[in-house]
DRENZAKOL-833100 format. One record per residue (C-alpha): x, y, z. Coordinates in steps of 0.02 Angstrom, whole numbers, plus 32768, in hexadecimal, padded with zeros to 4 digits. Example, Ala and Ser with C-alpha at 12.3 -4.5 7.8 and 13.67 -1.06 7.14 Angstrom:
// DRENZAKOL-833100
82677F1F8186;82AC7FCB8165;
This chain:
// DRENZAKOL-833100
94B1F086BADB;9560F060BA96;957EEFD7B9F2;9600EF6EB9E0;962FEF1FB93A;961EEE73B90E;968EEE27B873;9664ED7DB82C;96DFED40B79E;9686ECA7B73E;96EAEC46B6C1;9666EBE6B636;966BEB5CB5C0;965FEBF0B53A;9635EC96B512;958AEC8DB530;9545ECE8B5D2;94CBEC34B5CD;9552EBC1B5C3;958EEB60B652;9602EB82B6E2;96AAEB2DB705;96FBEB8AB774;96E1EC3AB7E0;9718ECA8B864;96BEED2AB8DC;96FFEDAAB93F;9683EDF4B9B7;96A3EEA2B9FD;960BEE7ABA6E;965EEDF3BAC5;9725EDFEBA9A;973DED4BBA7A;974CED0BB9C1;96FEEC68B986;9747EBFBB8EE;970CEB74B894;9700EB0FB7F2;969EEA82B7C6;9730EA03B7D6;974AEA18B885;9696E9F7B8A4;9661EAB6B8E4;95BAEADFB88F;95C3EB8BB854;955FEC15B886;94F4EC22B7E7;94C6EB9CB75F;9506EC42B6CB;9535ECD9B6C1;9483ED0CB688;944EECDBB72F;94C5ED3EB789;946CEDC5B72A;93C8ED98B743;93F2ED9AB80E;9435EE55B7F7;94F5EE4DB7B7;953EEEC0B737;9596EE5EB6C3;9635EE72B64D;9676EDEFB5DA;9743EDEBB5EF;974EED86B530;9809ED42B504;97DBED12B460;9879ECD0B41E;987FEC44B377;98D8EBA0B3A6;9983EBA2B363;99A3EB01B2E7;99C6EA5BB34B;997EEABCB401;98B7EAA0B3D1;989AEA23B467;991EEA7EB4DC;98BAEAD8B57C;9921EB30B5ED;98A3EBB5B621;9807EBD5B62B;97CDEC4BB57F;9719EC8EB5D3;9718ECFAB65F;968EED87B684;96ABEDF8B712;9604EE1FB780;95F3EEABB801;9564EEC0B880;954AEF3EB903;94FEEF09B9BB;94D1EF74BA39;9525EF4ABADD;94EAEF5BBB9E;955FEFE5BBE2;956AEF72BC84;
């Protein structure tokens, strides 16, 4: 039977795979229609953490931008610093 990739892009409150999330993305090969969300807009994401993506079967990387605060910019957010990158494999119905 033929696979078709799933990618799920969840942005967390830190770098911890435990920590919550705040925002995410998921394109589904399966179905060809992407889904976005973040917490603001009211959209509950698919998964409470990233470890419980993992614990449902995604393979996980951690995209870090670990970058120090330049002097006078500590409280300025203008995107979001924790993003891991998950990939799962379904097999499909070749109906």
């Amino acid at each position: 039977m033929p696979q078709n990739q799933q990618l799920l892009y969840l942005f967390t409150g830190n770098s911890s795979p435990e920590s919550n999330i705040v925002a995410w993305s998921l394109y589904d090969g399966v179905t060809g229609k992407p889904q976005k969300g973040c917490q603001e807009a009211g959209t509950e994401p698919p998964y409470e953490s990233v470890l419980a993506a993992m614990h449902d079967g995604w393979r996980t990387i951690q995209v870090p931008v670990l970058e120090p605060a330049r002097p006078g910019q500590e409280f300025d957010l203008d995107y979001l610093k924790f993003q891991f990158v998950l990939e799962k494999w379904e097999t499909c119905d070749e109906s």
